[in-house]
C-alpha positions as CSV (number, residue, x, y, z in Angstrom):
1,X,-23.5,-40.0,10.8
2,X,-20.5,-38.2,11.8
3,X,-19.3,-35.4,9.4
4,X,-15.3,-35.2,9.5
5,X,-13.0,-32.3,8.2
6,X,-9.5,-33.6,6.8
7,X,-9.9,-36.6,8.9
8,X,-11.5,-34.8,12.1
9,X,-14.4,-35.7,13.6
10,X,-16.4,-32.6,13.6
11,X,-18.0,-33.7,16.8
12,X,-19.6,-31.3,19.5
13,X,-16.9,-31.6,22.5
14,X,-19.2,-29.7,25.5
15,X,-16.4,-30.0,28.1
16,X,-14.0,-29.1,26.0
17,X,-11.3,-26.5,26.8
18,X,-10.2,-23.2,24.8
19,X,-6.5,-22.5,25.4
20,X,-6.5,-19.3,23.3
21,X,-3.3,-17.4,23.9
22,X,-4.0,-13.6,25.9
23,X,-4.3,-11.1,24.4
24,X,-0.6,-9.3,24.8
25,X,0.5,-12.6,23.0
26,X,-1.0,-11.8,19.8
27,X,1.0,-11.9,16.4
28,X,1.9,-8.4,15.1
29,X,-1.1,-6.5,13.6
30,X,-0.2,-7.1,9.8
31,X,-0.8,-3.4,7.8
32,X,-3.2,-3.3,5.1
33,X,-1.7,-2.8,1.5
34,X,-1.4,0.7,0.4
35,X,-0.5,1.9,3.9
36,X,2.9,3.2,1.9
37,X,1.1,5.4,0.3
38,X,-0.6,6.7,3.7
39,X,3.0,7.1,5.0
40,X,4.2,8.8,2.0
41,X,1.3,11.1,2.0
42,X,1.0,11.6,6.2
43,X,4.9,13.1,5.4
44,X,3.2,15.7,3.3
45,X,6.7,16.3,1.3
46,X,6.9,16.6,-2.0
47,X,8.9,13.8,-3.8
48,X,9.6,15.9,-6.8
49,X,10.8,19.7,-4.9
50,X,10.7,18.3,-1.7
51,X,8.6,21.1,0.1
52,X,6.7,20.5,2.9
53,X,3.2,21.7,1.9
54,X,0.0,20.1,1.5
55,X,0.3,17.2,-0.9
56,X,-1.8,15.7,-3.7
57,X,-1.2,12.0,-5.7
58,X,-0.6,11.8,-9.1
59,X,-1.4,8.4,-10.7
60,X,-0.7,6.7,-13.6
61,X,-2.4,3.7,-14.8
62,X,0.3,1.3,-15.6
63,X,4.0,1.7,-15.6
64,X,4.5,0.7,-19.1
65,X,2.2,3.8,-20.0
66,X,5.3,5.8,-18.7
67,X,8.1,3.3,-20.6
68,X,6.8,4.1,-23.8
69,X,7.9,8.1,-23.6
70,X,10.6,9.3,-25.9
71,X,11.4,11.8,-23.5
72,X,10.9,11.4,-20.0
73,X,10.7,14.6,-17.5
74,X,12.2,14.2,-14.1
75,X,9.0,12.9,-12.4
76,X,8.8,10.1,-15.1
77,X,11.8,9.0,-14.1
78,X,11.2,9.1,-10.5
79,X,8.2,6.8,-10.9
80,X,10.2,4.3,-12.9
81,X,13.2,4.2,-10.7
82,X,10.9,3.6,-7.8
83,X,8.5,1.5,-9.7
84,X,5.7,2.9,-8.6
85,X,2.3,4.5,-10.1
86,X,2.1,7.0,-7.7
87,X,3.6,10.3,-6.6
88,X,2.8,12.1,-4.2
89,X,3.9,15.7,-5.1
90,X,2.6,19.2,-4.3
91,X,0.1,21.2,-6.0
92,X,2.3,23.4,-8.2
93,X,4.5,20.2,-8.9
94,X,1.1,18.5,-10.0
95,X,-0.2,21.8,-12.5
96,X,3.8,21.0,-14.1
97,X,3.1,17.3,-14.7
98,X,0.0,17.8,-16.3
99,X,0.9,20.8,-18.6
């Protein structure tokens, strides 16, 4: 018996040979998702005041929790125009967005 994968004979080969390419021949290491976020945070710059300082991330749960204010403040704003549900901001910006 003879299993067979998508019309391949899934049969031990012992002389058979690997032609793997070397290793500087590799495709391009593919970054993880979030590693914008990383980035944006690594700059430490606010995105609000745009001070360099040390950084914290505000987050929102969903963007359409941010659509459905009457009024939106600047930072609001940002995070819709760049559709994102994250900020990175510094720590007085941060103490202003949740007051």
């Amino acid at each position: 018996m003879i299993a067979r994968f998508g019309g391949i004979p899934l049969i031990r080969q012992r002389k058979a040979v690997i032609d793997d390419l070397p290793p500087t021949q590799f495709t391009p290491r593919i970054r993880p998702r979030g590693s914008q976020l990383i980035d944006r945070r690594r700059k430490a710059r606010c995105e609000l005041c745009d001070k360099r300082t040390d950084v914290q991330v505000h987050q929102v749960r969903h963007l359409a929790e941010l659509q459905a204010w009457r009024e939106q403040p600047t930072w609001v704003q940002l995070m819709l125009k760049k559709r994102r549900r994250t900020l990175v901001v510094c720590p007085p910006c941060h103490e202003d967005i949740h007051a």
